[in-house]
N, C-alpha and C positions, 0 to 999 in steps of 0.2 A: 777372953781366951777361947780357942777354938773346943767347941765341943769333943767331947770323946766315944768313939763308940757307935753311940745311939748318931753320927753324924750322918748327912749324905753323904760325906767322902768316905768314911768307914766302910758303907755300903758299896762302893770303888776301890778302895784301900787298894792301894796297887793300882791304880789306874794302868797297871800295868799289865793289865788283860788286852789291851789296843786292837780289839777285835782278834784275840788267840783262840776263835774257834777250832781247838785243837783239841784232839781228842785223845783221851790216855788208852792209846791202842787202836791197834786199826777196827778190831771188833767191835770196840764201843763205834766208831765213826764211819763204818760202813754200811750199808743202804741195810735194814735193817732183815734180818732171817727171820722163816718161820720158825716155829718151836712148838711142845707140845700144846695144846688150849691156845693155838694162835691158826687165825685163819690164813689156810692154804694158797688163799689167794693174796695172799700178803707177797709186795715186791721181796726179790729177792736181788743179791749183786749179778745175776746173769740176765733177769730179764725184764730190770730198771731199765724206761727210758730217757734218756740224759735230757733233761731241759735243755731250750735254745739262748744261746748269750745274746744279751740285749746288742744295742747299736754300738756301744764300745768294747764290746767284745768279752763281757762277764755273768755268769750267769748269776740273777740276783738271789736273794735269799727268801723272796717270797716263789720265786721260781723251783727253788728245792724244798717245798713247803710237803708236799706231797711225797717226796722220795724220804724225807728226814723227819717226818712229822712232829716228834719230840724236840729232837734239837733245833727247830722250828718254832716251836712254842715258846722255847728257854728262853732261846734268843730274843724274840719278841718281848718278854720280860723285862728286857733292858730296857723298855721305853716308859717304865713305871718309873726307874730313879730319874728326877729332874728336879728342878728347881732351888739349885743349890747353893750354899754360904758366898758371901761376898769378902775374899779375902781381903781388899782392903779396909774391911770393918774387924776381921777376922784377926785380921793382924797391921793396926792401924800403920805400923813402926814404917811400914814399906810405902807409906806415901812421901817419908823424906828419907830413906833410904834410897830409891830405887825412883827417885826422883829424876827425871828427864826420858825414862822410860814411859812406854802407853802402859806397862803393868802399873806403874804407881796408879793409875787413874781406873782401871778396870782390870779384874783378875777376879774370877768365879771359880768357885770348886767346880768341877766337872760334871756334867751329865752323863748318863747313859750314852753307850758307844754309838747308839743307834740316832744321839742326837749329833753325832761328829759334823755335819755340813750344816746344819741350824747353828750352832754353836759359832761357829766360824761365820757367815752369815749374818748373825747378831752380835758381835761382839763389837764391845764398844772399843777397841785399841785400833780400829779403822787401819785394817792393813792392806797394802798397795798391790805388791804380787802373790804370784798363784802358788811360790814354792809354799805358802803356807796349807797351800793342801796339801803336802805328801804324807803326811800321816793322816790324814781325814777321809778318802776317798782311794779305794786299788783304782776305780776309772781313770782317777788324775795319773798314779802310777803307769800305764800303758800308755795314757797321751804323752809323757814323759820320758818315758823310756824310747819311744820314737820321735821325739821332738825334744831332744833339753832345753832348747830356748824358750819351751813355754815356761820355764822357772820366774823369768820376768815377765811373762806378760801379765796383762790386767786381771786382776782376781775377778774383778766380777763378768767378767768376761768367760772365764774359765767356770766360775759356780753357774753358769747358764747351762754349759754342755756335760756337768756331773751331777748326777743325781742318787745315785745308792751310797751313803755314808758307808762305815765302815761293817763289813759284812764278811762272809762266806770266804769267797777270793782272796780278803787279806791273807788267810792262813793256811785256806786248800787250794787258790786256784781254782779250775774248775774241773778240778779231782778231789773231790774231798776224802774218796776212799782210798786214797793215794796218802793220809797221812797229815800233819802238817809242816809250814815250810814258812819260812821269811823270803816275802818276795823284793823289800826294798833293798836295792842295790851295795847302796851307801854301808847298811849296817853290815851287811852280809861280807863286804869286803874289809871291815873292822875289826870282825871277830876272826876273820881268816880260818886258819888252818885249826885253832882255838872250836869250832863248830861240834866238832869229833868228842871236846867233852862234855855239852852239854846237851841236855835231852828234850825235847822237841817243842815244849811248851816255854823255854829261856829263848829258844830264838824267834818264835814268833809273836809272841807277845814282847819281849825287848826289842823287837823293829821299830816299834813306836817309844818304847818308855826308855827312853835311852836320855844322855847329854847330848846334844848336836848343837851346831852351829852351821852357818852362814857366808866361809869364808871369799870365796870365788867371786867372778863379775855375773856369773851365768845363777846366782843363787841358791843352790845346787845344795842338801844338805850335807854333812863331814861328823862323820865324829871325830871328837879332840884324840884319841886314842887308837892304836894297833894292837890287837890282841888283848887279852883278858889281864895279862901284867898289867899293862898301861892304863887300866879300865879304874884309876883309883880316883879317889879326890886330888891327891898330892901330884900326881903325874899327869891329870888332867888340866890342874891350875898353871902345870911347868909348859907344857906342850903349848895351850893358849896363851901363855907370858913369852913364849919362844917364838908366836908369830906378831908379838902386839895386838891378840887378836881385842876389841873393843864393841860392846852391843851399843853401848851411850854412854855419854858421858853427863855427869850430874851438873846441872849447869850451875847448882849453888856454891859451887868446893873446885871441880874442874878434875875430882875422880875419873878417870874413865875404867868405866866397868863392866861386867860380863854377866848376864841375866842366867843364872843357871834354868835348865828345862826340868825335866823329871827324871832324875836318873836312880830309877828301878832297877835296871837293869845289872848298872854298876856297881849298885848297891849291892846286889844281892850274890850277884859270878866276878864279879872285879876284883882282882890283887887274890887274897886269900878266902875270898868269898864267904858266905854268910853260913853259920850253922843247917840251915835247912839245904842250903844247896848244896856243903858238901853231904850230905848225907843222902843225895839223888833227886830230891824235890824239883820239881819243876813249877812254873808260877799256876799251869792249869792244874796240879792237883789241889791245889790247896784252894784257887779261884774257879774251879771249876765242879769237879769232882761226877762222879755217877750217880744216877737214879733208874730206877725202876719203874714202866708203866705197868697200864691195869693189866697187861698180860704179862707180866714178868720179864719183857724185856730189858736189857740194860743198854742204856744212851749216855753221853755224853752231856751233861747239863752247860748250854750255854749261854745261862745266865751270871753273867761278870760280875760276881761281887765278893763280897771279906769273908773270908771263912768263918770268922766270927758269928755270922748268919748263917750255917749250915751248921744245925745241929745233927742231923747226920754225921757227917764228916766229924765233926768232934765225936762223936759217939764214938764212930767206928775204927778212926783214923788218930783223931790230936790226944785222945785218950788213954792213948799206950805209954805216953812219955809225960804228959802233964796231966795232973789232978782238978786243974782250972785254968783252961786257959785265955778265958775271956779275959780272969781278973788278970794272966801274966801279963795278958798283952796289953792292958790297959795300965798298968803299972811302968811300964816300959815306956810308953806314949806320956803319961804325964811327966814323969822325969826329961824325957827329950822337950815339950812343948813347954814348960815351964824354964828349960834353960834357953830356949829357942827366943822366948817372949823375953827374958831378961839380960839376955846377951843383946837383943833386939833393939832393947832400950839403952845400952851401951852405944851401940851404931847412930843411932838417933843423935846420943851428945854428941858422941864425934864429929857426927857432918855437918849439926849446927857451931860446933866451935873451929871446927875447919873454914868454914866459910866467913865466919868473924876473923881468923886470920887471913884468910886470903884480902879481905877488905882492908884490912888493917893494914896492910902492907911489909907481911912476914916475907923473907928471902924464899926465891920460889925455888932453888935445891931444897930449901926446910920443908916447903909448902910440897912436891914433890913423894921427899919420905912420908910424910904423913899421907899422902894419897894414896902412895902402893900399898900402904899398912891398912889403908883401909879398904883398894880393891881385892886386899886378901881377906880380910875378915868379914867382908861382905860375901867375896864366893864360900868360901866353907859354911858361912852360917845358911846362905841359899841352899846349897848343896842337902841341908837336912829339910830346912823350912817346906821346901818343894817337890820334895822327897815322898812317894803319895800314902806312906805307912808310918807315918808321924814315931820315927825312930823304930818302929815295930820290926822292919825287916829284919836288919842288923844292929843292932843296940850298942853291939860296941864299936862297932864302925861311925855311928852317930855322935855317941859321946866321944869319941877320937878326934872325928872333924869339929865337934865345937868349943874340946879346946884348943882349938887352932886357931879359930877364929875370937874365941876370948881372949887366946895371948897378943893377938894381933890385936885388936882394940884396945889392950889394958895398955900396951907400948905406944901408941900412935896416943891413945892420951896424955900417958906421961909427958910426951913432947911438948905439947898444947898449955 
């Protein structure tokens, strides 16, 4: 069973910071002012010099190292979380669940954002084209956005001419005192007019931690959904059943099924949204939050990690409304990972006794229902397992979607 807490994904929990260098306010995120006991000679926003953008046209983050020196540091931070769980040890269930997929064979908890193009680079699911970087590199995003056909070209081709993982520009561009922003297209045209109600840290870190697929020749990414209605489990399974959309199909049964991605995003603003975001949250205060250096300034900490780990923020922030929220939150995650783990092991019989019927030579209308029963109970249970807050987000959104996915397993057995 997956560790709790004390995990490296904890330490990401939310993986859904996807480089949200964003800042809660433009004061925290502006070059920074002098103040009393701070030297006179310190930049200020009039007469900062703006770093030069590299060859693709971004200026990197060791480049604003000097202008931003804290949030410089944070960030640099993220190159400490590495070396993370191997989920198919983690969660063995998904080597015959998710069977005919490269995830059955390689799937890692995530590193640090700063390892985004290592990451990709090293992984072992040996992937063909280059749309796999648009969430890993904003360089790939500009080559992209004036070339869409590099979506199919050859990845390693593509990881020659990109070098700054995920940084600075995903969030500011190369205005950081400008705020932040989601620059990828795709999402931005998802949430549409929806943008207006959420607050600046949902769209930029959901650029990356969203659902998306693959569906085009040009491979271009999509999210399944319009708008934040449509941003649910139930309307995102309807939307991808309405195009046949299909990731792979299980070559032991003849499921064809749908690899859910990390949907943070959905999780948290989708349908009726989650207790902290109606309440104004945004994913960087609670993943990011403020500190103070030795002269009393206050920056923007851009080190990505679980609030869990900022006892600050608890102190100052989780403390107004919870008495302990490490243990809520860890209470909340066992209950999700333990029905995750044994709903898991449901999926498991089914696909081995699905595939004894298909040999057997069960009528394939039978053979059929039992496939759709089970590419449903396979995306909702995805839908949390993937999920990078192990039910923490939304807890009842969790336990909703799995039992969806238990009813769907417990039927598609009965038939068998």
């Amino acid at each position: 069973m997956k560790a709790i807490i004390a995990s490296k994904k904890t330490r990401l929990w939310l993986f859904l910071m996807c480089a949200c260098a964003l800042v809660m306010g433009l004061a925290a995120c502006a070059p920074q002012q002098p103040s009393e006991g701070v030297d006179k000679g310190s930049e200020s926003a009039v007469d900062i010099k703006i770093p030069a953008p590299n060859e693709n046209g971004i200026i990197t983050a060791e480049a604003w190292k000097d202008v931003y020196p804290n949030e410089y540091a944070t960030y640099e931070q993220n190159s400490e979380n590495k070396d993370p769980g191997d989920y198919t040890q983690i969660y063995p269930q998904i080597q015959t669940i998710w069977a005919g997929s490269a995830f059955s064979k390689f799937y890692n908890e995530p590193n640090g954002h700063t390892y985004s193009l290592t990451d990709i680079q090293e992984t072992g699911r040996n992937p063909k084209t280059a749309n796999c970087l648009t969430c890993k590199s904003s360089e790939f995003i500009l080559k992209q956005n004036a070339d869409p056909t590099l979506n199919t070209s050859d990845i390693h081709e593509m990881e020659a001419q990109v070098t700054e993982p995920i940084s600075c520009y995903d969030c500011h561009e190369n205005s950081p005192a400008d705020g932040s922003k989601a620059i990828r297209q795709f999402f931005v045209d998802a949430v549409g007019d929806d943008a207006a109600k959420l607050p600046e840290g949902a769209m930029s870190c959901g650029q990356c931690h969203n659902e998306y697929l693959f569906p085009n020749e040009n491979k271009s990414a999509e999210n399944p959904w319009k708008g934040l209605a449509e941003a649910t489990p139930e309307k995102v399974l309807a939307n991808e059943n309405a195009i046949n959309y299909v990731d792979h199909t299980n070559p032991t049964n003849g499921t064809k099924q749908i690899k859910v991605q990390h949907p943070e995003f959905e999780t948290m603003y989708g349908g009726d949204m989650a207790p902290m975001a109606k309440q104004g949250y945004s994913c960087s205060d609670c993943h990011m939050g403020t500190e103070k250096d030795a002269n009393g300034l206050e920056y923007a900490n851009h080190n990505w990690t679980s609030p869990l780990e900022n006892d600050k923020l608890i102190a100052n922030d989780c403390s107004k409304c919870h008495q302990d929220i490490k243990a809520e939150v860890k209470a909340k995650q066992k209950v999700a990972i333990d029905r995750v783990n044994s709903i898991g092991d449901k999926l498991v019989t089914l696909n081995n006794k699905l595939a004894e019927a298909q040999n057997s030579g069960m009528a394939e209308d039978q053979l059929n229902k039992i496939r759709d029963l089970n590419r449903t109970s396979q995306f909702y249970w995805d839908w949390v397992m993937v999920e990078n807050s192990d039910g923490a987000h939304n807890s009842a959104l969790a336990q909703d979607t799995l039992n969806k996915s238990e009813a769907a397993v417990d039927q598609a057995l009965a038939m068998l």
